[in-house]
C-alpha positions in Angstrom: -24.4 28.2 25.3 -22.6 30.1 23.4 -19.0 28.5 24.0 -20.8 25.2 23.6 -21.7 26.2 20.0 -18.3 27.5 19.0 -16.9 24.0 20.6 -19.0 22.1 18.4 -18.2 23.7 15.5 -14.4 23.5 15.8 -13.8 20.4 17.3 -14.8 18.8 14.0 -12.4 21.0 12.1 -9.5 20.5 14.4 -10.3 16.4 13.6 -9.9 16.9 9.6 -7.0 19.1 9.9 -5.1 16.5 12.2 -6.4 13.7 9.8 -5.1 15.5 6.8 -2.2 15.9 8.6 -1.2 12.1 9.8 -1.8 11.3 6.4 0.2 13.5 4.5 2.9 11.8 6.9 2.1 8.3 6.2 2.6 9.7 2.8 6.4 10.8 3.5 7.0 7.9 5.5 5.7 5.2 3.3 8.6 6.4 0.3 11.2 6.3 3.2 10.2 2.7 4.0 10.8 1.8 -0.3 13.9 3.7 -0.1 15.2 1.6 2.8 13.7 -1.7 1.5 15.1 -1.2 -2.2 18.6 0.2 -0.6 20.1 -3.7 -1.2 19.6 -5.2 -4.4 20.1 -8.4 -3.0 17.3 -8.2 -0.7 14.9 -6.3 -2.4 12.0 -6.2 -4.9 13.3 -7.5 -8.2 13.6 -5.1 -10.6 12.1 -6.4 -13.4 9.1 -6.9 -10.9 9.0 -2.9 -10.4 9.0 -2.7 -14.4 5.7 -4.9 -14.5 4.1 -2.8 -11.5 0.4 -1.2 -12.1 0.4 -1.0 -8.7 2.3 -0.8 -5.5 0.5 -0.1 -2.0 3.2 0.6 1.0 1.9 -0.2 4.4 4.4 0.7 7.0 4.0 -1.0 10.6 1.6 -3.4 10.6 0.7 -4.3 14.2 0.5 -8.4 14.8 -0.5 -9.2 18.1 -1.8 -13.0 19.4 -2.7 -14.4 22.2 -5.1 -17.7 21.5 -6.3 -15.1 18.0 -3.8 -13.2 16.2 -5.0 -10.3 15.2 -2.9 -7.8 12.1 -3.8 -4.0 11.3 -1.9 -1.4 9.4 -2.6 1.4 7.4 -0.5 3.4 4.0 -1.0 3.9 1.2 -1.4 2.6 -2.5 -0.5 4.5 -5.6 -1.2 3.4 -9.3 0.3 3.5 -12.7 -1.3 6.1 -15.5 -0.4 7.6 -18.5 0.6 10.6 -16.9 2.8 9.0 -14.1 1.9 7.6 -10.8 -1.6 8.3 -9.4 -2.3 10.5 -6.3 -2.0 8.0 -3.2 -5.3 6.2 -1.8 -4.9 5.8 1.9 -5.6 1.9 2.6 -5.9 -0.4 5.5 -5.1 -3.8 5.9 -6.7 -6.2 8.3 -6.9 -9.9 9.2 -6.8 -12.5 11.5 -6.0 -15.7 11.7 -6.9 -19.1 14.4 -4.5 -21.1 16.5 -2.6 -21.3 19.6 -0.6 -18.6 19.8 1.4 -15.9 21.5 3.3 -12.6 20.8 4.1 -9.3 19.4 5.7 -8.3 15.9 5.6 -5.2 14.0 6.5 -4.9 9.9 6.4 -3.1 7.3 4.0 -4.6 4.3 4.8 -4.3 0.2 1.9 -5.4 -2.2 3.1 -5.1 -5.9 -0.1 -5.5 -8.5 0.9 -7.3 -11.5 -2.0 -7.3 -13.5 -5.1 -5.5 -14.6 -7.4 -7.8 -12.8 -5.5 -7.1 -9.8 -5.6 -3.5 -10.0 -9.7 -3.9 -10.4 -9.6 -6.6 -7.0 -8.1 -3.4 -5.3 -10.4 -1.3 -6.3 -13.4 -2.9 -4.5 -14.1 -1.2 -1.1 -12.8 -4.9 0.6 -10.6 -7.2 -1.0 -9.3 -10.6 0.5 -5.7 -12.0 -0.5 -5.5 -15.3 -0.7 -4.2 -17.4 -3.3 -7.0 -18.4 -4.7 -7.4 -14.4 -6.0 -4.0 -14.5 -7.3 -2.0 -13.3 -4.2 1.4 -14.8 -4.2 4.7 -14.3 -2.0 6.7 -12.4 -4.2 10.2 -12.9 -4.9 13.3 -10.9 -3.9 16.8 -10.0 -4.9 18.4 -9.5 -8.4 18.8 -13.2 -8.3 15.9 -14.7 -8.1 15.3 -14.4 -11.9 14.0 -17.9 -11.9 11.6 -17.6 -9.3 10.8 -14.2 -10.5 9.7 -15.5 -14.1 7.2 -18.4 -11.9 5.8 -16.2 -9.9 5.3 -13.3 -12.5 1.6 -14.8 -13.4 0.3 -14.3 -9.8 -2.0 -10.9 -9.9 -0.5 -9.5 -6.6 3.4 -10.0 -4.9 3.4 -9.8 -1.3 6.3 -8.6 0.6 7.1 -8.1 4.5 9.8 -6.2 5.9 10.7 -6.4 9.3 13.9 -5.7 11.3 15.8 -5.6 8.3 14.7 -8.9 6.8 12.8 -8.2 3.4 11.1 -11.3 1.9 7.9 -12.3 0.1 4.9 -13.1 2.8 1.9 -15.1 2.5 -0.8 -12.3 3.8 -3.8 -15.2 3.1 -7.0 -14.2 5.4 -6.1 -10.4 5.4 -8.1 -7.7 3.8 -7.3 -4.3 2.4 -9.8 -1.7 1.9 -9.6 2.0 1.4 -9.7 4.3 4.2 -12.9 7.1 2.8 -12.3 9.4 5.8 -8.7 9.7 5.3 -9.0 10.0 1.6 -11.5 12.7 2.2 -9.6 15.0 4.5 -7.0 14.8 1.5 -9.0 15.7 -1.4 -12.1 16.6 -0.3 -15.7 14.8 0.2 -17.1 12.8 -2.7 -14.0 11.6 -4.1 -13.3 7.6 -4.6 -10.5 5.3 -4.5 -11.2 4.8 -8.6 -11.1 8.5 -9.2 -7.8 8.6 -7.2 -5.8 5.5 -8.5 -6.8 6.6 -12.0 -5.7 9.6 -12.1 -8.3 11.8 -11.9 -7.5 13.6 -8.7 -4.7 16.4 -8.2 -1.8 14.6 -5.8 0.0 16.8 -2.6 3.2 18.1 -3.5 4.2 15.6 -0.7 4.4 12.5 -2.9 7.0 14.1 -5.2 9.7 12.3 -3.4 7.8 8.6 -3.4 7.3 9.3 -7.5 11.0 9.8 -7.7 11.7 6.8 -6.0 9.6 4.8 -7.5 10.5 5.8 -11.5 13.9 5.1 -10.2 12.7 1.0 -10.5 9.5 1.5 -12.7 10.4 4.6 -14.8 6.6 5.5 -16.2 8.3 6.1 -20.0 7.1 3.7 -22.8 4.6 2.0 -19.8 2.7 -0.7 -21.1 -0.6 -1.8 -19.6 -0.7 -5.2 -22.2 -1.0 -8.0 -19.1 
């Protein structure tokens, strides 16, 4: 009985510790996939897009699978603008499916960019569709597509998929992103919130030091306004 007890009582611990773990590499692995997606201006988020930012959520191989249903899951992370800089990361998971006859396999990389202070609150709640009708818009890409950049700079969230080295904006309607509590948790500790951790309020890992530096490379945190 004994050994039974001691079981139960690390099993749980060797569960966090591994959980802390893959997320602290999601972490790492999310800045990688910006750094390769914003490596060609030409196919890339617009800068002047990044400038605008309150928000950008990275979710790196999102799973599509359909036979008859599709089916999409993925999970990252999203980090927001403060006064102080970039917040600690909220690990987040996207979900979604859509109807029709269909079959096959694909994997990509996702991009949501929040525009707007009404967006940042949608992804706060603990489930929050993208569709149009919420704001969610296909984003635009490239350092030329100023004209399409300035029409599409009303729409709350920019959606973006990368995939096989093709970046472009994607129209993510019927999926749903939600943060993940039991990641966050094994990160910071019980109790904490997606709010407490996109505002600011919660101490980041020394392993998003590399995704801050990449990021304030498009969407430098000096003289950031929060106006729109």
């Amino acid at each position: 009985m004994k050994y039974v007890f001691v079981t139960l009582l690390v099993t749980p611990m060797l569960v966090f510790a591994s959980t802390r773990s893959d997320t602290l590499g999601r972490i790492s692995y999310s800045e990688n996939v910006f750094q390769q997606i914003m490596s060609n201006p030409n196919q890339s988020i617009p800068q002047q897009v990044l400038e605008h930012a309150r928000c950008v959520a990275i979710i790196p191989g999102v799973t599509k699978g359909a036979f008859i249903f599709g089916a999409k899951y993925g999970k990252g992370i999203m980090t927001c603008r403060t006064a102080e800089g970039w917040s600690a990361p909220s690990t987040e998971i996207v979900e979604g499916g859509s109807a029709g006859f269909q079959i096959g396999y694909s994997k990509k990389d996702l991009i949501l960019v929040v525009q707007t202070q009404r967006g940042m609150h949608d992804l706060m709640q603990d489930k929050f569709t993208l569709a149009a009708n919420a704001g969610v818009a296909a984003g635009p890409v490239g350092r030329s597509a100023t004209a399409e950049t300035d029409a599409q700079l009303g729409a709350d969230i920019l959606t973006y998929s990368h995939s096989n080295g093709l970046f472009a904006g994607v129209d993510l309607s019927g999926a749903t992103l939600r943060p993940d509590h039991e990641d966050n948790r094994a990160l910071y500790g019980g109790g904490v919130t997606q709010r407490e951790i996109l505002t600011g309020q919660v101490r980041p890992p020394r392993v998003a030091d590399r995704l801050y530096a990449e990021l304030n490379r498009y969407a430098p945190p000096v003289g950031y306004s929060a106006s729109r």
